[in-house]
N, C-alpha and C positions, 0 to 999 in steps of 0.2 A: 184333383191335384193335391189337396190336402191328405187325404189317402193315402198316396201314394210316396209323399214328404215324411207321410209319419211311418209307412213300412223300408223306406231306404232307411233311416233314422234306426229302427228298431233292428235290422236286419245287421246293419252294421256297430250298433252297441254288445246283436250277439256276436260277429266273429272276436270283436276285440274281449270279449269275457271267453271268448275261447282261447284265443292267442296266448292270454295272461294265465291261464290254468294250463298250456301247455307250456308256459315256459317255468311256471312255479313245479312242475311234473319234471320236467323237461326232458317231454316229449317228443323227438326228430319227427320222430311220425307224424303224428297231429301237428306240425310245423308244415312240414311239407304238401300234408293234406288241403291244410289253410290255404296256402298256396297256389295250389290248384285251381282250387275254388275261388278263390280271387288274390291276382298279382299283386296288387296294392295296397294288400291289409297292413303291411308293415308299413307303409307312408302313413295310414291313419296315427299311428302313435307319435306320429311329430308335431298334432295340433297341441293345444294348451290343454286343452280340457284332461288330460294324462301328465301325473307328477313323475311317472319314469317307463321307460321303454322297457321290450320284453329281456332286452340286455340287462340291464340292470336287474332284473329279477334272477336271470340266468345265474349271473357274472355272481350274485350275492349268494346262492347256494351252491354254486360251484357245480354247475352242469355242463360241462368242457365241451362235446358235442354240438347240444343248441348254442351255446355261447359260438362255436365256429361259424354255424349254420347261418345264424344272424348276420355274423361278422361279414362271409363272402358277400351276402346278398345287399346288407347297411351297412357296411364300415363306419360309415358317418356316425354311428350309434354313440360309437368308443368316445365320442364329445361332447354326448349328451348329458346335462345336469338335471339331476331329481330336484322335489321342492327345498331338499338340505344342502344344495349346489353341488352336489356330491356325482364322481363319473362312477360309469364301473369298473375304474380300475380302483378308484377309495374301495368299493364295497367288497369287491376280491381281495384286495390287501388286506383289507378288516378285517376278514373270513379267515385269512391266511390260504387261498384256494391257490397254489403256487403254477398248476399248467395253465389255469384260466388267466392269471398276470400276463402271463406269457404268451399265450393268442393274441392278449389286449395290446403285449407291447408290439409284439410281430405286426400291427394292422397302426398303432400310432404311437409309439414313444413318446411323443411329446405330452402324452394326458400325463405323464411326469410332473408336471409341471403346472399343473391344475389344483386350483383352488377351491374349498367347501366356504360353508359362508364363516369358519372360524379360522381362515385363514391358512388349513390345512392342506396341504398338499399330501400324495400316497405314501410317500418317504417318512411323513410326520405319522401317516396313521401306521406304519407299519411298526413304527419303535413304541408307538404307545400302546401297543397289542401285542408287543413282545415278536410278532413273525420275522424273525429274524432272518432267515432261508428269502422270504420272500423282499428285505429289506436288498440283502445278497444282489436279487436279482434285478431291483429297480437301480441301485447305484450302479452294474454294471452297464445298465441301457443309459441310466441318467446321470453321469458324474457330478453334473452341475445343479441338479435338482435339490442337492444338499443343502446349500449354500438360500435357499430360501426360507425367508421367517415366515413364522403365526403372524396374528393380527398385534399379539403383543410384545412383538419382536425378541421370540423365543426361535432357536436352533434347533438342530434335529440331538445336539449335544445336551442341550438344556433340556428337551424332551425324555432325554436316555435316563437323564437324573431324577427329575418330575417323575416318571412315574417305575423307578428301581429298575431299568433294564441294565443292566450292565452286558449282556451281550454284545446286545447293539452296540452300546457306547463301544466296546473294544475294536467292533469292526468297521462303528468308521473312524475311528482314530486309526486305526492300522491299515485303513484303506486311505486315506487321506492325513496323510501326516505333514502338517504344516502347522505352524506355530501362532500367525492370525485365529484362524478356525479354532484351533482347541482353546485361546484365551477370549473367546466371544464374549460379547455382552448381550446383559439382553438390554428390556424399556428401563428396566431400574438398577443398570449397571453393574447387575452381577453376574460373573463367571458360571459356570457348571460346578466351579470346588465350592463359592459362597454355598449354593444352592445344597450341595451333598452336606457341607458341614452344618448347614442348619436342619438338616433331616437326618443328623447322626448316622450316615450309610457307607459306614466303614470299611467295607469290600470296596465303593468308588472309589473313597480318601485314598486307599491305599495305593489304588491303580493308578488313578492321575499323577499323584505326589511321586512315584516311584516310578514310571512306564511312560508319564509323559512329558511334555517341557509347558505345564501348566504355571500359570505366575503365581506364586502363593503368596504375594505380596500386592494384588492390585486390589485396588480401592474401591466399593460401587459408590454407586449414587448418593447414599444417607454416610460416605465419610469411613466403610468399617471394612478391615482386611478381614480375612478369613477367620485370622488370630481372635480379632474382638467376639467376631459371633459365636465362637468356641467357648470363651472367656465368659460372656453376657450368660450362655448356657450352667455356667459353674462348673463342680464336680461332682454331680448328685450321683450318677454310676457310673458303672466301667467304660460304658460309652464314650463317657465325655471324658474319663480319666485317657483312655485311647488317642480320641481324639486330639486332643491336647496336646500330649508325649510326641505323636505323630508330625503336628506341626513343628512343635520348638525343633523336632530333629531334623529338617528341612531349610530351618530358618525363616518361618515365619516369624511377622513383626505386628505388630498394632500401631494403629493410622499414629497413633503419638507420638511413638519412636520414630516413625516415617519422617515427620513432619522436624523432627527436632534440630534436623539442619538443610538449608536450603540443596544445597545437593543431592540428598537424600529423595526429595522432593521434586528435582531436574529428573533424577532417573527415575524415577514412578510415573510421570507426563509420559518419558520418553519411552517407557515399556507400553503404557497404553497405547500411546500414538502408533507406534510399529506394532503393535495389535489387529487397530484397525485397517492400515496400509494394507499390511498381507489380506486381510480378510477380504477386501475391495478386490484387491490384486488376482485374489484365487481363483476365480470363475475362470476365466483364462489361461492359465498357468496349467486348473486342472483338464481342460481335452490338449494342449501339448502332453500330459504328462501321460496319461492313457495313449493315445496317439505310439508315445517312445517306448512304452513297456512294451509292448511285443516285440518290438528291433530287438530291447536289450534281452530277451529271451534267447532269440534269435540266434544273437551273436554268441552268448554261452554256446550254444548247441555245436557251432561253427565252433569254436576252439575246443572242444571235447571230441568232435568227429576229426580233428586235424592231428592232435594227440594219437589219438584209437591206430587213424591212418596210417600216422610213422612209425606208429610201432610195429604194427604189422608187416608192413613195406620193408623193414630192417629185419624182422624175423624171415621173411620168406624171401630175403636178396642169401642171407646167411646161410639157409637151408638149402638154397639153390648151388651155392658153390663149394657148400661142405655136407653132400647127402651123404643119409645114415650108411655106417659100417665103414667111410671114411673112401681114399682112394689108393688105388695100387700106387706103389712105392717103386718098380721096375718093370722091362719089359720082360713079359715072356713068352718063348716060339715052342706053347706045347705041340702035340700030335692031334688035338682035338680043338675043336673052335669052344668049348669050356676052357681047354684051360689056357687058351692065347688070348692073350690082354695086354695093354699098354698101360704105361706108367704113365699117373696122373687122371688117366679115367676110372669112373665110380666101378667098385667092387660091386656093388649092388646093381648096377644095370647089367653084368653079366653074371649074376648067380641068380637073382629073381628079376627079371626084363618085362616080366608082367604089373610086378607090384612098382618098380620101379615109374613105369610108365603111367602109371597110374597117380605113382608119387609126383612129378614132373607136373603131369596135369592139372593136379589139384593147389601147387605150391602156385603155378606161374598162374593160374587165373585169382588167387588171393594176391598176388604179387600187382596183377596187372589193377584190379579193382581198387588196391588201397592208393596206388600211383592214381587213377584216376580221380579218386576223392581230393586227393592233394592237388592233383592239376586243377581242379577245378574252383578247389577254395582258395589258390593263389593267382588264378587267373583274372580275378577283380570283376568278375560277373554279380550281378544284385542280386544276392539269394537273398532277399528279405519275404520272399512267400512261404507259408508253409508247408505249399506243394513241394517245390523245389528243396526244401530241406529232406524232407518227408521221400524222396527219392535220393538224395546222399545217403541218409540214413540205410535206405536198401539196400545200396550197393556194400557200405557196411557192415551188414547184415549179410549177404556174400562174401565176403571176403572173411568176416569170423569163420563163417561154414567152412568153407573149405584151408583156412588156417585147421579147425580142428580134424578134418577129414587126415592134414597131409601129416599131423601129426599122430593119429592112431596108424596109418602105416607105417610109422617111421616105429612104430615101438614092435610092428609086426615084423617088420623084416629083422630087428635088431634081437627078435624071441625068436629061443632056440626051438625046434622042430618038435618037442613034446611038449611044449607048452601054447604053441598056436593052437590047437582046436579050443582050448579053454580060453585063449582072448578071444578066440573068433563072435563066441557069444556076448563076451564081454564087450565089442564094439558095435556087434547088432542093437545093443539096450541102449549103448550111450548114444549110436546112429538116431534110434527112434524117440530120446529124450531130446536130443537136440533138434530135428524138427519138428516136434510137437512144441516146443516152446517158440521157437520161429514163427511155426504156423499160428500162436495164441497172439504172440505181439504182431502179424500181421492183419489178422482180422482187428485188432483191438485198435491199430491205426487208421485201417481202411475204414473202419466203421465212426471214426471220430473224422477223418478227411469229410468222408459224404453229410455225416450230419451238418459239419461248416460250411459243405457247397450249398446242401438246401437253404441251411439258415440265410446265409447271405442272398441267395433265391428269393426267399422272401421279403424281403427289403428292399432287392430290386424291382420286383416287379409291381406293376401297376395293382390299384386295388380290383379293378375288375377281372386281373390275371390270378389274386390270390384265390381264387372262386374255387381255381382246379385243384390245390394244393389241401383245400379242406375236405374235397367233395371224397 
């Protein structure tokens, strides 16, 4: 029995030394292999005696593949903490491995929201590592993930500063612009501008003080505005001669002047105080706010396709009852069915009846298409999909084609007879210019349609359903 304790023992130390060289390799193969050979080698790595799964290996060198592989078969993986409490989506973010975040968020989102044992979460490691792209993509999965501190109650703002990203810092200020958030504090109640002006990092000074509605007058914890720690610094170089200049032009003040009448002093409370309010506040505020951004897209698109429409609608009603070459002015009973015609009908329908007829055609189905966009953007139907938009759009897209179709006949019939063979070619290039460009922004939409149907695909579906999506 002892024997037999120590070769299961032994047997299953080798798959897991193999598991782990295949995912440091990462190798599908030799994953699948494993597998074979026994179903359950990936449970072994959820005892204790292993400080990280073959995810975490994967996710950390950025092998996209086995990271999926793992993913359909463990999901559960994507929760799992090393002995540095760290998932893998920390160690992808670290890495800056941007499709492997992305499997990770596709399977859990919420490891967002996961903490290392320094209180960091992904969003923290992503600005201290400068991956900005990859920063892009967790704020867009995790709005509210921002809004969480360090251990020593530092922001992902105060992070931007700490360690010189200004990237970051621009894009979540500009992704989140709210007045709370950008006047944060931290444990020692100082802002992101304390923090820049005491590290002389003059491309931030510039940004905040200029680009955003930071306070340059609050106060931290030890009593000092921005002013004093500028001032404390002196004027030994240009740095600080900058810095300085920078503030007085803003209006910054030092806690003295602050303080030197009670008023003064009322609204320094009161600027803090509504600091923090919003900041509480914002968690909330921010998935309403995501939420309405796509409407408010939405609704642009809707009054730009309603414009496009009437214009169109009014060109090809006007075209309709004033065709090129104009219309007979009297009746006349010649000897031939050429030259008998009636006053008031088009000169063009009886000298060319072919082009004419062609003209008719092309005028009344842009006529009828742009009337249909309108009927249907005043009909109070909820286009808020971007299916539904995305087929306005087409129809629009018809109705330009054949506005410019009905207008190259109209310049053919109105060209005298020596000079039609030389546009004839001239409307075959612009013919084939114009749908080749059609045909570019139709692939270029259908192919952003389908990528949204998958994506949301995956989201719905169960984890045991994502298995097919990877394989």
């Amino acid at each position: 029995m002892v024997l037999i304790k120590i070769g299961l023992e032994g047997t299953m130390e080798e798959m897991q030394r193999r598991l782990k060289e295949a995912a440091v390799e990462g190798n599908v193969i030799a994953l699948l292999k494993l597998l074979e050979e026994d179903k359950l080698v990936l449970d072994g790595c959820a005892t204790d005696c292993f400080t990280e799964t073959p995810l975490h290996i994967s996710a950390m060198l950025g092998h996209l593949e086995f990271t999926r592989k793992i993913l359909c078969r463990k999901p559960e993986f994507a929760k799992e903490l090393d002995f540095l409490g760290s998932s893998p989506l920390h160690l992808a973010t670290a890495n800056g491995h941007l499709e492997v975040v992305r499997a990770l968020l596709s399977v859990n989102p919420d490891m967002c929201f996961a903490q290392n044992r320094d209180g960091r979460n992904p969003l923290h490691i992503a600005v201290i590592k400068g991956r900005v792209d990859v920063l892009k993509e967790l704020v867009q999965n995790k709005p509210e993930a921002v809004l969480h501190r360090t251990a020593r109650g530092e922001t992902v703002l105060h992070l931007c500063v700490k360690h010189f990203q200004l990237e970051a810092l621009k894009l979540l200020v500009e992704t989140i612009k709210d007045y709370g958030f950008i006047n944060s504090k931290d444990e020692d109640g100082s802002t992101v501008l304390h923090l820049a002006v005491a590290d002389k990092e003059i491309e931030i000074i510039s940004f905040l003080i200029m680009k955003t509605e930071i306070e340059v007058n609050a106060i931290n914890a030890s009593g000092f505005t921005v002013l004093d720690i500028a001032l404390a610094q002196g004027r030994r170089n240009w740095k600080d001669v900058d810095v300085q200049d920078s503030l007085h032009q803003v209006g910054a003040s030092s806690a003295k002047d602050l303080s030197s009448t009670m008023h003064r002093l009322e609204a320094v409370g009161a600027v803090n105080l509504r600091s923090e309010d919003h900041f509480t506040s914002l968690q909330s505020r921010l998935k309403r706010k995501y939420q309405r951004r796509q409407s408010y897209g939405l609704g642009e698109k809707r009054n730009a396709l309603m414009i496009v429409a009437s214009l169109i609608a009014t060109m090809a009603f006007q075209a309709g009852i004033s065709p090129p070459g104009g219309l007979w002015q009297e009746d006349s009973q010649g000897a031939t069915s050429n030259e008998h015609h009636e006053a008031g009908r088009s000169i063009m329908a009886d000298k060319l009846p072919a082009a004419y007829n062609k003209f008719v055609m092309h005028n009344s189905i842009a006529f009828l298409a742009s009337l249909s966009v309108i009927l249907l953007l005043i009909s109070g139907l909820p286009f808020r999909w971007r299916f539904s938009m995305w087929i306005l759009t087409a129809i629009m897209w018809v109705a330009i084609t054949e506005s410019t179709f009905t207008y190259l006949i109209s310049i053919y019939c109105l060209s005298s007879l020596h000079q039609r063979r030389t546009y004839i070619v001239t409307v075959v290039v612009l013919s084939v210019v114009m749908l080749g460009l059609l045909s570019v922004l139709l692939v270029g939409h259908s192919v952003r349609l389908i990528a949204k149907i998958v994506k949301l695909g995956r989201r719905l579906m169960a984890p045991r359903d994502r298995r097919i999506l990877f394989e």
